[in-house]
FIKOLZA-1660 file (N, C-alpha, C; in steps of 0.1 Angstrom, whole numbers, plus 5000, padded with zeros to 4 digits):
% residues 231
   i   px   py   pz ch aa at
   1 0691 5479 2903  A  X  N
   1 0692 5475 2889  A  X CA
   1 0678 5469 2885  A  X  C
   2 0669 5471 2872  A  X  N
   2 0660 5464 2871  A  X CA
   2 0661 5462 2858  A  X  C
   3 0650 5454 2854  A  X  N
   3 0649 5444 2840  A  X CA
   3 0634 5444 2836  A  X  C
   4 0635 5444 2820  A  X  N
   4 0623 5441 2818  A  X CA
   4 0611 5430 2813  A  X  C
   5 0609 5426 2820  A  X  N
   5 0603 5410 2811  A  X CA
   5 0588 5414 2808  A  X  C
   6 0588 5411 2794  A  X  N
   6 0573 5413 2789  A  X CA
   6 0571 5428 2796  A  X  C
   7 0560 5433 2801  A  X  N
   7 0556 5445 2805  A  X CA
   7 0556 5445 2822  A  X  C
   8 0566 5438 2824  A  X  N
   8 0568 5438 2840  A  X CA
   8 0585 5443 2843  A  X  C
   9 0584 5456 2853  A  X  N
   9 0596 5458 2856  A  X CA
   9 0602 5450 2867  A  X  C
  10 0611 5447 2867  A  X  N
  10 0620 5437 2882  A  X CA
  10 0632 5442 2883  A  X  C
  11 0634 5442 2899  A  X  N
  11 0646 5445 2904  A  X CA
  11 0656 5435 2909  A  X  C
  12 0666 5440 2907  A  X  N
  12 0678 5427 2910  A  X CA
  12 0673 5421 2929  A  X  C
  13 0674 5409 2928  A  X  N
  13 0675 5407 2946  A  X CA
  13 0679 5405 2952  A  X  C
  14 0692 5412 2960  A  X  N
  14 0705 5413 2967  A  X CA
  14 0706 5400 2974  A  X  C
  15 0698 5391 2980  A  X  N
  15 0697 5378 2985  A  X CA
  15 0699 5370 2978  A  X  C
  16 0694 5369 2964  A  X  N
  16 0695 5356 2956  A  X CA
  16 0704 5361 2941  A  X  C
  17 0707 5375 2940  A  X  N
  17 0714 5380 2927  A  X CA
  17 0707 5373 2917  A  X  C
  18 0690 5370 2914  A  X  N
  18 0683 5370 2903  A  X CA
  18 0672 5382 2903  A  X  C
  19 0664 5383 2892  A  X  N
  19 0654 5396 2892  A  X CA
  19 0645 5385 2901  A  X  C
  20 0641 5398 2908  A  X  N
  20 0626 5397 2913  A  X CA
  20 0614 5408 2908  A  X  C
  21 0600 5406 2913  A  X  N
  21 0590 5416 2908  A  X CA
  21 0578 5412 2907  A  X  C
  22 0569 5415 2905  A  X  N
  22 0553 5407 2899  A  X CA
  22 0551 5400 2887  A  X  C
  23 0545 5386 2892  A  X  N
  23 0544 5378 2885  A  X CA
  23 0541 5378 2869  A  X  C
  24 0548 5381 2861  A  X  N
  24 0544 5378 2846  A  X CA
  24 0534 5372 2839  A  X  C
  25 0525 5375 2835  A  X  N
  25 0512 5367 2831  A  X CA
  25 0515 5359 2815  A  X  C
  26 0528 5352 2819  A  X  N
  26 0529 5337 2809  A  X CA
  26 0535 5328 2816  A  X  C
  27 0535 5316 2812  A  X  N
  27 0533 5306 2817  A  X CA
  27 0544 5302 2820  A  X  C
  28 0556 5304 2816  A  X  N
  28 0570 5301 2820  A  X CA
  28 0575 5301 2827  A  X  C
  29 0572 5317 2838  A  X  N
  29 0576 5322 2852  A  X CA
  29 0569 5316 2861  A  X  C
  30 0574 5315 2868  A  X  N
  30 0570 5314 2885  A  X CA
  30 0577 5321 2896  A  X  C
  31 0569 5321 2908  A  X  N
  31 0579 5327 2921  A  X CA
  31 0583 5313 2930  A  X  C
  32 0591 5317 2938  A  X  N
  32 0594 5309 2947  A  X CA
  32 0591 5319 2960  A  X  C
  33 0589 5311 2973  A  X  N
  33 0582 5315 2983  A  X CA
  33 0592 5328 2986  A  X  C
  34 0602 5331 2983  A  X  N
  34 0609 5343 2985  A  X CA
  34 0607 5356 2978  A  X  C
  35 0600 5351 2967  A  X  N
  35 0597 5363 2956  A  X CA
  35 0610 5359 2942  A  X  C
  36 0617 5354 2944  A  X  N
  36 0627 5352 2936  A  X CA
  36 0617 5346 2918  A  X  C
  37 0621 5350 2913  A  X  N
  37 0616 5346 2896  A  X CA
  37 0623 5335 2891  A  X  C
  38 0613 5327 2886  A  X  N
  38 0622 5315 2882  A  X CA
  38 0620 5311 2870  A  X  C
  39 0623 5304 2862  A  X  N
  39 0617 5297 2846  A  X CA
  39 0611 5283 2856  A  X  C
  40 0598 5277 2849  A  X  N
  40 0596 5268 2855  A  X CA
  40 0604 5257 2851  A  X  C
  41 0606 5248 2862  A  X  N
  41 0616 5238 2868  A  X CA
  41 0629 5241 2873  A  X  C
  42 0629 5254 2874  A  X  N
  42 0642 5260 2881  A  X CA
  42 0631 5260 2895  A  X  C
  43 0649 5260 2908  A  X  N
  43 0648 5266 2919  A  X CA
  43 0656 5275 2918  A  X  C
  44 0656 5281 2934  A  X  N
  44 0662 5291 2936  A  X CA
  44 0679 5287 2934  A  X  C
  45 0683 5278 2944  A  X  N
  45 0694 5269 2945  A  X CA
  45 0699 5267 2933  A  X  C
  46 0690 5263 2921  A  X  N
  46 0696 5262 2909  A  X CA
  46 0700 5274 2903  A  X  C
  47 0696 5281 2901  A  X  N
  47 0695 5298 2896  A  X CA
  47 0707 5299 2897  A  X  C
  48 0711 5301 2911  A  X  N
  48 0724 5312 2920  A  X CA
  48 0735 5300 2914  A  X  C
  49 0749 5312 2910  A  X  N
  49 0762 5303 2906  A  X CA
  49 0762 5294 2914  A  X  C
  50 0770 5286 2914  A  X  N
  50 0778 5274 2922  A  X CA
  50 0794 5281 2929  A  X  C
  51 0788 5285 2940  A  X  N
  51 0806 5284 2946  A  X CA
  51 0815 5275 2951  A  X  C
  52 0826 5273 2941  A  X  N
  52 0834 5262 2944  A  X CA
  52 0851 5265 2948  A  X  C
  53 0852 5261 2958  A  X  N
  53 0869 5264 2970  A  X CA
  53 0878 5255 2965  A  X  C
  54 0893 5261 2967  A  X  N
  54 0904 5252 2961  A  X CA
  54 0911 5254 2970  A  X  C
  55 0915 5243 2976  A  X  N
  55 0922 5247 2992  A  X CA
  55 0933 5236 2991  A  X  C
  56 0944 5237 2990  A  X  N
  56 0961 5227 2993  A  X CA
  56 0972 5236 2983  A  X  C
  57 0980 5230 2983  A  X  N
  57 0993 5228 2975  A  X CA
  57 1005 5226 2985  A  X  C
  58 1014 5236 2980  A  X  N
  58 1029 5241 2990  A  X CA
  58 1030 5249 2990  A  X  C
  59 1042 5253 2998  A  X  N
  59 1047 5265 2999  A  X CA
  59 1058 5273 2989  A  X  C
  60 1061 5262 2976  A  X  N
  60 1070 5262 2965  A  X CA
  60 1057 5268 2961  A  X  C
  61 1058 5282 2953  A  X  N
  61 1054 5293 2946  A  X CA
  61 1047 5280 2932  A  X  C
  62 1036 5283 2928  A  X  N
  62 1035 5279 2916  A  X CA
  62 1036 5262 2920  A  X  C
  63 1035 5258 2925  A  X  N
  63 1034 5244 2926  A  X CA
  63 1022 5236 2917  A  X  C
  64 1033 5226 2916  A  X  N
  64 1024 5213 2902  A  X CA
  64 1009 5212 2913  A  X  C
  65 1013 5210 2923  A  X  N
  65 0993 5207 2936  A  X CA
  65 0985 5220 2931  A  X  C
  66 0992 5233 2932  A  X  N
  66 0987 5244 2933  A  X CA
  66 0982 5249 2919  A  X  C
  67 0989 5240 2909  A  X  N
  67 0981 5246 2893  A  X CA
  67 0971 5237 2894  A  X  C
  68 0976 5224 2899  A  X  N
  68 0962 5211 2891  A  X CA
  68 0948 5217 2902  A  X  C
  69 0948 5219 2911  A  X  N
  69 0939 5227 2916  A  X CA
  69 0929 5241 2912  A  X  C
  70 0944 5250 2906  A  X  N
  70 0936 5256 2897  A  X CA
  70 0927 5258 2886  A  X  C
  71 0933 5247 2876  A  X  N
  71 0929 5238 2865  A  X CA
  71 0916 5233 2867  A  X  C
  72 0914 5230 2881  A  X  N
  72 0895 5224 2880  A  X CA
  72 0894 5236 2880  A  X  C
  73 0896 5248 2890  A  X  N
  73 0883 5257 2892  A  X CA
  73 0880 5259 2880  A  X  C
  74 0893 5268 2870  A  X  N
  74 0894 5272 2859  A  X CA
  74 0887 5268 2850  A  X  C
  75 0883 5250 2850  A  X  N
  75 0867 5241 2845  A  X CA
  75 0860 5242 2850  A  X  C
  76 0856 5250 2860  A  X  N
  76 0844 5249 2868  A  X CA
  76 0840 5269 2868  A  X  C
  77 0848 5273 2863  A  X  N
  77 0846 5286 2859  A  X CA
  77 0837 5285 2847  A  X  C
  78 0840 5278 2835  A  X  N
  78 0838 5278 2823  A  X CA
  78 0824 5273 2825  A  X  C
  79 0818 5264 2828  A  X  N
  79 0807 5260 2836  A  X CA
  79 0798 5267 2846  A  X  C
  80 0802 5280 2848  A  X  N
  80 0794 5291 2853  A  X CA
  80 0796 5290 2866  A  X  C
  81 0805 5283 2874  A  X  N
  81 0811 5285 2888  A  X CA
  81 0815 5300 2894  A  X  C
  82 0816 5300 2906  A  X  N
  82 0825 5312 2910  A  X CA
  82 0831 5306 2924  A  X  C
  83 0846 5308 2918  A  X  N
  83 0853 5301 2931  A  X CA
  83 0861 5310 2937  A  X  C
  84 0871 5301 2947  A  X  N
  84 0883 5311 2951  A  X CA
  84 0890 5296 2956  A  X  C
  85 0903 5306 2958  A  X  N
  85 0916 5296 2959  A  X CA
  85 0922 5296 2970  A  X  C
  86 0930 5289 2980  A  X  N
  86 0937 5290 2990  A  X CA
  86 0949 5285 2992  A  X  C
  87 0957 5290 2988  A  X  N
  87 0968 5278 2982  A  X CA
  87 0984 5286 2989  A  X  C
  88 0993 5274 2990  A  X  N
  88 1007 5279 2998  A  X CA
  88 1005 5287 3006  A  X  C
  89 1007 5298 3007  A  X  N
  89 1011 5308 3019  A  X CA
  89 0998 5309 3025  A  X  C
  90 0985 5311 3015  A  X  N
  90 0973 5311 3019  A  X CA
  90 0974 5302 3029  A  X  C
  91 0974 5292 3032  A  X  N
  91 0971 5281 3042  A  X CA
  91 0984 5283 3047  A  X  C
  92 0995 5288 3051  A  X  N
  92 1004 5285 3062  A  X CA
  92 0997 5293 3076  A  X  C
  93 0992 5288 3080  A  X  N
  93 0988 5293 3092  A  X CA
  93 0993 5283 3103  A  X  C
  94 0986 5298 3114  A  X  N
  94 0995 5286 3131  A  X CA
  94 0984 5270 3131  A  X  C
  95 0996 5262 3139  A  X  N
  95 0989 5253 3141  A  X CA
  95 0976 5253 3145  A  X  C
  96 0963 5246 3141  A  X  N
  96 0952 5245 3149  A  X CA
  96 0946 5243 3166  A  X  C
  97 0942 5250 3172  A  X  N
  97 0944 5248 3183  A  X CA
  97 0925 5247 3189  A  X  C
  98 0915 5238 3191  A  X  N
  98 0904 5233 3188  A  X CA
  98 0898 5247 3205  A  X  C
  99 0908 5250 3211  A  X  N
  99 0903 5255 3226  A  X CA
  99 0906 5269 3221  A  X  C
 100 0914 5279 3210  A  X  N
 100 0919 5293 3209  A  X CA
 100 0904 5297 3204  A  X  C
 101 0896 5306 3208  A  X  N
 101 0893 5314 3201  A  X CA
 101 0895 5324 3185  A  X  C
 102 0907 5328 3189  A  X  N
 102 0910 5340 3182  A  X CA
 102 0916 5331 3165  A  X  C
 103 0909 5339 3157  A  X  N
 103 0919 5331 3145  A  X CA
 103 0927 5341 3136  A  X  C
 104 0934 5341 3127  A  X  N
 104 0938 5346 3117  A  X CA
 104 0933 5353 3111  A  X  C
 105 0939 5364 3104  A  X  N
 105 0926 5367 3092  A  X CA
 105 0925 5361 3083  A  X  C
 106 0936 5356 3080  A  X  N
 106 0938 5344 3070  A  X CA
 106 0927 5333 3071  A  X  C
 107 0933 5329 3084  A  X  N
 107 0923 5312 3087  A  X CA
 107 0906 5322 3085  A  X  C
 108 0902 5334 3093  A  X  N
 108 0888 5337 3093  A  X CA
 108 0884 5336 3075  A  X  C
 109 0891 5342 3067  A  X  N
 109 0887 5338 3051  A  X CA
 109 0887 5331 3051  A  X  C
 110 0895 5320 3049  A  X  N
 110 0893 5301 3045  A  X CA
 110 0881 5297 3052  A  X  C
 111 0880 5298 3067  A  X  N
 111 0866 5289 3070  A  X CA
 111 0855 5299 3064  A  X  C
 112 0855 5312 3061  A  X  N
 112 0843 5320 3059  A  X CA
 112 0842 5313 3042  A  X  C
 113 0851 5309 3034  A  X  N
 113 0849 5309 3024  A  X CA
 113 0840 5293 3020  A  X  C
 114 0849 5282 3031  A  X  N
 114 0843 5269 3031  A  X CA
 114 0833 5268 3032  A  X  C
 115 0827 5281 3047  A  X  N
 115 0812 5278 3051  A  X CA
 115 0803 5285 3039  A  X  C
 116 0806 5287 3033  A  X  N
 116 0796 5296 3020  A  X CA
 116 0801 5282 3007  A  X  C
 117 0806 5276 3007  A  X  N
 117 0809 5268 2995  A  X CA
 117 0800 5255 2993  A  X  C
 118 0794 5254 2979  A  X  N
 118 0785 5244 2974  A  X CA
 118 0800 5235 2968  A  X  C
 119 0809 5234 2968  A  X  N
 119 0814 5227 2966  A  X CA
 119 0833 5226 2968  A  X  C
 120 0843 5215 2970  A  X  N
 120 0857 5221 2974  A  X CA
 120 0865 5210 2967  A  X  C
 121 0872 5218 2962  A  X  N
 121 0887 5206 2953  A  X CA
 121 0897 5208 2965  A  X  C
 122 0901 5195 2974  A  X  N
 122 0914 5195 2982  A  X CA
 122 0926 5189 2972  A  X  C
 123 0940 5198 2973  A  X  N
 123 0949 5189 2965  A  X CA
 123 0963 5187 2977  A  X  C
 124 0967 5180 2976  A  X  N
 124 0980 5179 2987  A  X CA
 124 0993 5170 2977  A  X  C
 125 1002 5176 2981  A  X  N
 125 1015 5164 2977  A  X CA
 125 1018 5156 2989  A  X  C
 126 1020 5142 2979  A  X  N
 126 1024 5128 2992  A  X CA
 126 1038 5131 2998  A  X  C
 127 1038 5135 3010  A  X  N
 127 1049 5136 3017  A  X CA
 127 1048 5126 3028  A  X  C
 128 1055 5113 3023  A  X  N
 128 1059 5099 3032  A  X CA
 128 1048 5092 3029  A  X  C
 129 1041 5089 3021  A  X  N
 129 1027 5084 3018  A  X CA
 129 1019 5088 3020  A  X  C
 130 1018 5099 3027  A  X  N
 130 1005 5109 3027  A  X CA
 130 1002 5122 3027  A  X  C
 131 0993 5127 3034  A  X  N
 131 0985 5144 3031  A  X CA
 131 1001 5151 3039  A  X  C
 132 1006 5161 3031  A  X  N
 132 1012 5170 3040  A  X CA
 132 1014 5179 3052  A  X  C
 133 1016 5182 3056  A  X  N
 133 1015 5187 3077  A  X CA
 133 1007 5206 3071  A  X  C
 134 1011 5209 3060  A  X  N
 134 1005 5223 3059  A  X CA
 134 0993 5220 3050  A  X  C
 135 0985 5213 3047  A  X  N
 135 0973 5210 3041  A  X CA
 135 0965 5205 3051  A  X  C
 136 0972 5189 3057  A  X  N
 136 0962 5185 3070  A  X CA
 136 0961 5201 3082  A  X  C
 137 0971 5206 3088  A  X  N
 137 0963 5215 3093  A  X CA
 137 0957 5226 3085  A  X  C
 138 0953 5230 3074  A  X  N
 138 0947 5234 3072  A  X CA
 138 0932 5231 3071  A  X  C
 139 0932 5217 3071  A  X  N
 139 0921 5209 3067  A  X CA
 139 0915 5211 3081  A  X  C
 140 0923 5208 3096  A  X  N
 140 0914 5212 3111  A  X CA
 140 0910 5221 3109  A  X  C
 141 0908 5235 3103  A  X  N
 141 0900 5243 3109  A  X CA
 141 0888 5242 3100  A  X  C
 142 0887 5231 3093  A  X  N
 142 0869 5225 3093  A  X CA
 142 0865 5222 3103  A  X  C
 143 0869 5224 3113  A  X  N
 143 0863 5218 3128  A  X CA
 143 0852 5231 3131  A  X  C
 144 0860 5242 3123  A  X  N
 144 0852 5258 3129  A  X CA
 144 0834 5257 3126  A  X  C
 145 0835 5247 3113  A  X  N
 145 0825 5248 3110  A  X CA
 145 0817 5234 3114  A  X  C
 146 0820 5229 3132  A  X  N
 146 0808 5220 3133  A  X CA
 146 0798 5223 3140  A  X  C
 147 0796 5235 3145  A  X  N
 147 0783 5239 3150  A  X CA
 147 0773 5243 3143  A  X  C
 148 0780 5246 3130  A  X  N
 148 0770 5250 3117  A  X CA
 148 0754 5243 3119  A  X  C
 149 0747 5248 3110  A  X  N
 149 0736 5241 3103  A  X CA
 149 0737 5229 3097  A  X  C
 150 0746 5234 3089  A  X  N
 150 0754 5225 3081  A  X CA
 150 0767 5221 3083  A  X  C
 151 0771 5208 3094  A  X  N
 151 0783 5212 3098  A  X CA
 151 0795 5204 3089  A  X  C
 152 0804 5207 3090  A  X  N
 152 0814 5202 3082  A  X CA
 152 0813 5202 3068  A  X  C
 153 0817 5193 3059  A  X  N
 153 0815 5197 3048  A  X CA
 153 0800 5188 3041  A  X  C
 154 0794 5185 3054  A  X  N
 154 0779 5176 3053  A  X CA
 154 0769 5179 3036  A  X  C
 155 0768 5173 3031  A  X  N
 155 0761 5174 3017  A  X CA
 155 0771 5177 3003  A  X  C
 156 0779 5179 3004  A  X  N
 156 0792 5187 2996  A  X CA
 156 0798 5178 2990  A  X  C
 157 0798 5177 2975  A  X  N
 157 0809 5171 2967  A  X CA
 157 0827 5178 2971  A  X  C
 158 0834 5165 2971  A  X  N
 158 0846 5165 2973  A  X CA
 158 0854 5162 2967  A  X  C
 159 0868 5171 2958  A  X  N
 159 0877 5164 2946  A  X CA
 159 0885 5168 2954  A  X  C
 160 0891 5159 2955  A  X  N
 160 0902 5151 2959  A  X CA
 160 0912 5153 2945  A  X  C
 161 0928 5152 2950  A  X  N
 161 0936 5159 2940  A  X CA
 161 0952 5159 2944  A  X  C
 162 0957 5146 2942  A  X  N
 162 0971 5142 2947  A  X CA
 162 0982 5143 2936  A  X  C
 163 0993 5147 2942  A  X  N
 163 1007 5148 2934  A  X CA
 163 1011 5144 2940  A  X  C
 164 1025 5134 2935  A  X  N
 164 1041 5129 2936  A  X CA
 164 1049 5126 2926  A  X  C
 165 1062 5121 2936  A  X  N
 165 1071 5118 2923  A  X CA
 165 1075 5107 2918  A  X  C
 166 1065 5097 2920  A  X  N
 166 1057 5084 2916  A  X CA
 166 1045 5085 2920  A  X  C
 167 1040 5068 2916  A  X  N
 167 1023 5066 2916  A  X CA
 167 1024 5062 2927  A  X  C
 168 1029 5054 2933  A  X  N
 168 1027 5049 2949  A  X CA
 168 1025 5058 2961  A  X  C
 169 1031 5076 2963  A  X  N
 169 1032 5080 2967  A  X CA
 169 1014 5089 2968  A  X  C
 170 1017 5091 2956  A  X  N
 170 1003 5101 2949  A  X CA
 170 0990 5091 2949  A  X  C
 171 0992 5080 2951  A  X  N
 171 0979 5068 2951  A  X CA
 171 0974 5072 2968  A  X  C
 172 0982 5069 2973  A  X  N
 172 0984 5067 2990  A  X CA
 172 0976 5084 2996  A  X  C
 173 0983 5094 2985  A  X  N
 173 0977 5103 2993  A  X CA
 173 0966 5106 2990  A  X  C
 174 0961 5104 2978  A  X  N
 174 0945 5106 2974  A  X CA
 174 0935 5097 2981  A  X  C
 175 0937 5087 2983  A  X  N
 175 0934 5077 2992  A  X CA
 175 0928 5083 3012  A  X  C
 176 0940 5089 3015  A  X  N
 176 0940 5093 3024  A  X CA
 176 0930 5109 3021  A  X  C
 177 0929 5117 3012  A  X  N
 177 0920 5126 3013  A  X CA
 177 0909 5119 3012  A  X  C
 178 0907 5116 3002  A  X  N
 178 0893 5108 3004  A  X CA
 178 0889 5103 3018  A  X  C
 179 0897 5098 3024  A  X  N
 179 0890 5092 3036  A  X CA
 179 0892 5105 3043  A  X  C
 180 0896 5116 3049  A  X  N
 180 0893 5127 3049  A  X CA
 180 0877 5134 3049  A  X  C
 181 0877 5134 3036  A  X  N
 181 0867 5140 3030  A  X CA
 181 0851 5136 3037  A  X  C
 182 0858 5119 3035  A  X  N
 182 0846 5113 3041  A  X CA
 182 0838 5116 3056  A  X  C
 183 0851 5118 3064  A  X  N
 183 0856 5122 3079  A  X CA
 183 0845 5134 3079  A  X  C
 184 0850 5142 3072  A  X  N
 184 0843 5162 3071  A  X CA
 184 0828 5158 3065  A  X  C
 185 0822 5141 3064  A  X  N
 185 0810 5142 3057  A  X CA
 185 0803 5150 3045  A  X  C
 186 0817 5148 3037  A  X  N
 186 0818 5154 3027  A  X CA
 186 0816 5137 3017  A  X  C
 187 0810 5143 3006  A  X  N
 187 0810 5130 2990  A  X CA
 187 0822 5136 2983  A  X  C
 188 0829 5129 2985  A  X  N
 188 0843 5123 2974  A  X CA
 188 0839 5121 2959  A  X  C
 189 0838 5130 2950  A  X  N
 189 0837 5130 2938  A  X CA
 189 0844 5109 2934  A  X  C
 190 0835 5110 2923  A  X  N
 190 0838 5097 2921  A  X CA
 190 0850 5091 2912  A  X  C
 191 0855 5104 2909  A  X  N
 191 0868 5104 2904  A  X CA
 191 0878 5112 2907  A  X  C
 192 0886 5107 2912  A  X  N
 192 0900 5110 2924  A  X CA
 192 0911 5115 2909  A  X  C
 193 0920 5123 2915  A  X  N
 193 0930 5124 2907  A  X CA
 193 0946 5120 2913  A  X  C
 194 0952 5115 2908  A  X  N
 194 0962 5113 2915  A  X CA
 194 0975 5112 2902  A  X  C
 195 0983 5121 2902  A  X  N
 195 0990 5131 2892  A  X CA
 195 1007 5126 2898  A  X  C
 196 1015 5119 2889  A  X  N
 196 1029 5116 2889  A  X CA
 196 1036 5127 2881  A  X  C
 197 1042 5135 2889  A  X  N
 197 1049 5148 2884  A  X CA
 197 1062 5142 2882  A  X  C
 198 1064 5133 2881  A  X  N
 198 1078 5127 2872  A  X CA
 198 1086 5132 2859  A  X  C
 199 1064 5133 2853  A  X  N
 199 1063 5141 2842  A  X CA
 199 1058 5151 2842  A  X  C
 200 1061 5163 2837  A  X  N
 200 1055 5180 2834  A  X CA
 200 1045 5178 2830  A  X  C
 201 1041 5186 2841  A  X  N
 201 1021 5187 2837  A  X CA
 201 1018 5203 2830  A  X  C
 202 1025 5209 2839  A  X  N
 202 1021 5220 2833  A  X CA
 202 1035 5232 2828  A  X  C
 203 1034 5240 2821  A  X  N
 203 1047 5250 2815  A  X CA
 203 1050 5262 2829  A  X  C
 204 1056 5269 2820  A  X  N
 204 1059 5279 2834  A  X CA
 204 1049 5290 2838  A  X  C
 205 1038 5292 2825  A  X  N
 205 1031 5299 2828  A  X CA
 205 1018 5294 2835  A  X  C
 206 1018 5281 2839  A  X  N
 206 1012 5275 2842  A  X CA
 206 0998 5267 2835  A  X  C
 207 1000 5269 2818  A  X  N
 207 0993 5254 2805  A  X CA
 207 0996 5244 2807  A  X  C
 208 0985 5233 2807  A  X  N
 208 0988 5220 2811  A  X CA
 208 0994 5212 2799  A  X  C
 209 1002 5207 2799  A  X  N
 209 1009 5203 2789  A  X CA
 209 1004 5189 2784  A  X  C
 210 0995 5184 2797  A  X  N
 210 0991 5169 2790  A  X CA
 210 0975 5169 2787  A  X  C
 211 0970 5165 2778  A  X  N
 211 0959 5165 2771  A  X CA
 211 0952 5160 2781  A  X  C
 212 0956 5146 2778  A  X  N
 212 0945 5134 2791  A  X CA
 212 0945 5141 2805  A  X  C
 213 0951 5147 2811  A  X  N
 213 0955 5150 2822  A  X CA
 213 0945 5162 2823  A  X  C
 214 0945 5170 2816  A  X  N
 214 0933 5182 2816  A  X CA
 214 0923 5177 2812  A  X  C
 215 0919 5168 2807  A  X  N
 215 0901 5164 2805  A  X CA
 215 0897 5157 2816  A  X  C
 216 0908 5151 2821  A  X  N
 216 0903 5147 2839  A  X CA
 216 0905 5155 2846  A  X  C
 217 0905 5168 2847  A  X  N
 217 0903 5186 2851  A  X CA
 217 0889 5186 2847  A  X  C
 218 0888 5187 2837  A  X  N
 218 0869 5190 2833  A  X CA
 218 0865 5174 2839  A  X  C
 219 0864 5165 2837  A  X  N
 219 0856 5155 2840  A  X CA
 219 0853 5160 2860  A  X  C
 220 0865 5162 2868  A  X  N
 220 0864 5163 2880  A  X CA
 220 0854 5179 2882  A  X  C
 221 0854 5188 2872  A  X  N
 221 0846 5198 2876  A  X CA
 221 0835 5198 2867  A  X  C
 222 0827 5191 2862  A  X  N
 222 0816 5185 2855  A  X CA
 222 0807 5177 2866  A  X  C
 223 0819 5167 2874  A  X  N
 223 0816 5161 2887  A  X CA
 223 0805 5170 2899  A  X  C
 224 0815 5178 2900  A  X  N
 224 0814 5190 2908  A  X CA
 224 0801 5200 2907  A  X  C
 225 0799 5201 2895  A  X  N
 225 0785 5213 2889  A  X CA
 225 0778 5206 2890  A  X  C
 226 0774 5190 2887  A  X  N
 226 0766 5181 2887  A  X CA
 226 0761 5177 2899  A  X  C
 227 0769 5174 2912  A  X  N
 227 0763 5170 2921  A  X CA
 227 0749 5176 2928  A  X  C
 228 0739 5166 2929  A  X  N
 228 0730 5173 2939  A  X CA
 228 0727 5165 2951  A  X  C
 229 0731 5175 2958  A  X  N
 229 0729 5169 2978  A  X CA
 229 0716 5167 2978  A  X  C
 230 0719 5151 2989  A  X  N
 230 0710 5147 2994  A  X CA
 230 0702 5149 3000  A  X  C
 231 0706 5162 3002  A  X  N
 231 0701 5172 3019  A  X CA
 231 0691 5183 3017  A  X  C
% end
């Protein structure tokens, strides 16, 4: 695929999915040591979407965890994101086992998708005050990723994203991802959600029904596109 800037042709760069090509003789462009084209004060890093992961809910189809999760990406789409979801069945996998080799194909997507992710919304329902047994193990096979470069979720903003059927329950579990998050050396977005499904959040087709409730969807994926690692 190529493009034309000024009287320079460029081709797309399968590594970075921006044009590449010879330098443009105006002052705007620059290269970066890869060849990648940039406007000046872009990087490369900046350039390329933002991929952002939605990993919890239940195993109830359509679940209130499993929309409000959707709901950031869905702001973090609009914002030029490209995500993906892992939600109920997606995450029922076997228990973690830290000595098995062999994984799922299931589980091999989820960690392949984590290890490629600039950013991850965890959402869980509080079952007894805290993270659920099919979210926390899903959460172990971040362990896959501690040999990494980058291991765990090291540099990575983290939205955190609790439901119950009160606030004491849904306080407790957000609480507990966060410290989580912290665990995987991940940054905990600085604003936690913690969602009392007492009241209907969302319809059947899954529209959020509450106004306030969805601008703290955009506020958490505004969070998300904005962070820049320390690393």
């Amino acid at each position: 695929m190529k493009k034309a800037i000024g009287a320079v042709d460029l081709k797309l760069c399968s590594a970075r999915g921006i044009f590449v090509g010879a330098m443009p003789n105006f002052a705007r462009w620059r290269q970066c040591p890869l060849g990648c084209l940039l406007r000046r004060g872009e990087t490369a890093m900046s350039r390329r979407a933002k991929f952002i992961v939605g990993l919890g809910g239940a195993l109830t189809a359509n679940s209130t965890t499993e929309r409000a999760i959707a709901r950031v990406l869905a702001h973090a789409e609009g914002r030029g994101a490209r995500t993906a979801l892992f939600a109920g069945r997606d995450i029922d996998l076997p228990m973690y086992a830290p000595g098995e080799a062999n994984r799922t194909q299931a589980a091999e997507r989820m960690v392949a998708a984590l290890r490629r992710a600039d950013g991850v919304v965890i959402g869980s329902p509080g079952y007894h005050g805290s993270v659920s047994g099919l979210v926390k193990n899903a959460l172990d096979y971040v362990e896959d990723l501690a040999r990494d470069s980058r291991p765990y979720f090291t540099g990575r903003p983290i939205a955190c994203v609790a439901t119950g059927a009160g606030w004491q329950g849904a306080n407790m579990t957000l609480q507990a991802l966060r410290s989580i998050a912290h665990a995987l050396r991940g940054w905990p977005t600085s604003l936690g959600l913690a969602l009392n499904t007492r009241d209907p959040l969302f319809d059947k087709e899954g529209t959020c029904l509450a106004a306030e409730a969805d601008a703290q969807f955009g506020l958490v994926a505004d969070q998300l596109m904005g962070f820049s690692s320390p690393h």
